[in-house]
C-alpha positions in Angstrom: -65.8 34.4 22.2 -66.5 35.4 25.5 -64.7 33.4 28.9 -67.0 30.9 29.4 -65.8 30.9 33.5 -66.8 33.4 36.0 -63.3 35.1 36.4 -64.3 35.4 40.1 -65.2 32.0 41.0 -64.0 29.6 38.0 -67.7 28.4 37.7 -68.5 26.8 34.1 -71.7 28.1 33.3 -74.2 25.2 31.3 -76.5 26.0 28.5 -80.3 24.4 28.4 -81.2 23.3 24.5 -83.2 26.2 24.2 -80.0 28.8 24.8 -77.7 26.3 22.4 -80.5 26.6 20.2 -80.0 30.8 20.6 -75.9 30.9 20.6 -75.7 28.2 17.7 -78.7 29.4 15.8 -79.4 25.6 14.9 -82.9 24.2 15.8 -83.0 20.9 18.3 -83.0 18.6 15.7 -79.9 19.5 14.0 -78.1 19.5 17.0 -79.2 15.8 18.4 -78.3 14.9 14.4 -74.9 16.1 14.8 -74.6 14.8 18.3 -75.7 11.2 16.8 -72.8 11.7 14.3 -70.3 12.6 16.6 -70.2 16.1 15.1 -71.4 18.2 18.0 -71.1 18.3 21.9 -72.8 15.7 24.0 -74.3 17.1 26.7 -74.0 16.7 30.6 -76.9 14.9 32.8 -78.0 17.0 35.4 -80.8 14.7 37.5 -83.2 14.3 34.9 -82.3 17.2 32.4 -79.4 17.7 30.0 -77.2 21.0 29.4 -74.3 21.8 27.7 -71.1 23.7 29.1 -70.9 27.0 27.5 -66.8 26.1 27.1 -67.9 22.7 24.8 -70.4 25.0 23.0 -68.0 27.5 22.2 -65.1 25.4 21.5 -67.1 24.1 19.1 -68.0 27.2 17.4 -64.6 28.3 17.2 -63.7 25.0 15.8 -66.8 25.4 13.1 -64.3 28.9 12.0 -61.0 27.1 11.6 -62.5 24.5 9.5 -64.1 26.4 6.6 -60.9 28.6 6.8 
């Protein structure tokens, strides 16, 4: 997977459910199932939204690989 920092600046980039929705390909529902299940990342409140760090997203995806290996 790609570096989920900028290499310039360190920044952690955060994902809107919409893009987890793209980079998982799993639909909102599934994810805030797994979330209630302690199976997927919990997400970060920004003000009044949510988003997800693209590192906890792709940890997770990497982790999703090991297990069915």
């Amino acid at each position: 997977m790609s570096n989920a920092r900028h290499p310039a600046s360190n920044i952690e980039r955060f994902l809107r459910y919409r893009e987890v929705e793209k980079v998982t390909g799993f639909r909102r529902s599934t994810i805030y199932l797994w979330m209630s299940q302690g199976k997927f990342p919990r997400p970060i409140k920004i003000q009044r939204a949510v988003a997800w760090k693209l590192s906890d997203i792709e940890n997770w995806m990497e982790q999703q690989g090991e297990d069915r290996a």
